[in-house]
C-alpha positions as CSV (number, residue, x, y, z in Angstrom):
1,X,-11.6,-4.1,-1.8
2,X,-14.9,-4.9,-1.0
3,X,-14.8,-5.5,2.6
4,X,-16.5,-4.5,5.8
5,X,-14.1,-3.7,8.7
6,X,-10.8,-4.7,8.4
7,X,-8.4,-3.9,5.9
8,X,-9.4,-1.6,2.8
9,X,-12.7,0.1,4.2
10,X,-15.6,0.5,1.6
11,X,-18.6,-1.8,1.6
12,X,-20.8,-3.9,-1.0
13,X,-24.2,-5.3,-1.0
14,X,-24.2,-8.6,1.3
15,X,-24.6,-11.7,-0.9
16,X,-24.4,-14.0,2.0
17,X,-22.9,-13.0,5.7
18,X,-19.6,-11.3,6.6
19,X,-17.0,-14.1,7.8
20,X,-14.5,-13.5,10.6
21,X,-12.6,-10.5,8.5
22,X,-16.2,-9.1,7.9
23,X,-15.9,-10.2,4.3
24,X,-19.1,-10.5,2.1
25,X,-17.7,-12.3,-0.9
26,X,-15.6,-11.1,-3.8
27,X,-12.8,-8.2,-3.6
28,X,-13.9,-5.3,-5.7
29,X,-11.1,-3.1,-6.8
30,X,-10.5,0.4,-8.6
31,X,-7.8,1.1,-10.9
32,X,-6.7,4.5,-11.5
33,X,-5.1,4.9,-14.6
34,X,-2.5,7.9,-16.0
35,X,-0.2,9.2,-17.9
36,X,3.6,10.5,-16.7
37,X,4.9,13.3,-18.8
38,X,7.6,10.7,-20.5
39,X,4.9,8.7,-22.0
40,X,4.5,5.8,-19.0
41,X,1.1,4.9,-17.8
42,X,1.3,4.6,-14.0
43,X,-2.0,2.2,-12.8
44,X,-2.8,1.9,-9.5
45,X,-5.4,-0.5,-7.2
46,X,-6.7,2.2,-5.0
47,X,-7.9,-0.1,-1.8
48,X,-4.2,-2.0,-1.7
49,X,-2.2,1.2,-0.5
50,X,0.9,1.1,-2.3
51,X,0.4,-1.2,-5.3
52,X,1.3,0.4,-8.0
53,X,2.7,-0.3,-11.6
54,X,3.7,1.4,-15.0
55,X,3.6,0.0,-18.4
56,X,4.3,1.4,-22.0
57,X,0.8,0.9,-22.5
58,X,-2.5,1.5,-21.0
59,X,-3.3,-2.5,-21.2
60,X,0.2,-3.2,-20.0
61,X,0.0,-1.2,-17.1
62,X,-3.5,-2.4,-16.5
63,X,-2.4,-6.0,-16.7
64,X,0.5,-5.1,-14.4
65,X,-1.8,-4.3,-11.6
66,X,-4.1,-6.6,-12.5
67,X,-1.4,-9.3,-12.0
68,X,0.1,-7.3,-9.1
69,X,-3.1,-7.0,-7.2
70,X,-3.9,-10.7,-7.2
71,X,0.1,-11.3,-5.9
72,X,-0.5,-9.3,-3.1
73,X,-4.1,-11.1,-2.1
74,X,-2.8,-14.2,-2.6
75,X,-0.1,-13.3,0.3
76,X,-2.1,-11.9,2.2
77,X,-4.6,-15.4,2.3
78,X,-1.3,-17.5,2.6
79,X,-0.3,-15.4,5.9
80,X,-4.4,-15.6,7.5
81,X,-5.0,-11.6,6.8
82,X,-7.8,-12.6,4.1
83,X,-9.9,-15.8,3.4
84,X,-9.7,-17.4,0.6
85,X,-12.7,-16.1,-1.2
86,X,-10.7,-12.9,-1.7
87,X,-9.4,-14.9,-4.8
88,X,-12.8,-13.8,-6.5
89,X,-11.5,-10.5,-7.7
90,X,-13.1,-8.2,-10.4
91,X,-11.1,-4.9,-11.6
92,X,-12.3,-1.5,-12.3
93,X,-10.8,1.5,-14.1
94,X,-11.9,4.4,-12.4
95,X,-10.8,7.3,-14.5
96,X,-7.8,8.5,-16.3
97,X,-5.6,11.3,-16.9
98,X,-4.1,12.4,-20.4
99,X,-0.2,14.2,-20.1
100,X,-1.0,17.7,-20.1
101,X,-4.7,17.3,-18.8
């Protein structure tokens, strides 16, 4: 997540000024992306500790956290722990993994 202080760590280029949670605009996040030994992909949104999904595909699993991801943010503005621009979310894959790699 794109953020400076609070939550998630990390840092982008300032479109406009932080707000009260030191946010600049948009959420940035990473997906990691592998696959288990049985054939499951496992994807994961590296700056949301914890959030983490399989699929039988790769899309699936990366819809999953996609999907996932934005659940989360959108608690997270409903309970005052981000604003509400952190609704502006792009997604990343980061890197995968083959079974056996």
């Amino acid at each position: 997540m794109s953020l400076r202080g609070g939550r998630g760590g990390g840092g982008a280029a300032a479109r406009t000024a932080p707000d009260r949670w030191g946010y600049i605009g948009s959420v940035d996040l990473s997906i990691e992306i592998d696959r288990e030994d049985d054939g499951r992909w496992i994807a994961e949104a590296l700056e949301l500790p914890g959030v983490m999904t399989y699929g039988s595909t790769r899309e699936e699993a990366i819809g999953n956290i996609e999907n996932l991801a934005i659940e989360v943010i959108a608690d997270r503005i409903t309970h005052g722990e981000l604003p509400r621009s952190a609704l502006r979310v792009s997604f990343r894959v980061r890197s995968e993994q083959l079974a056996g790699d």
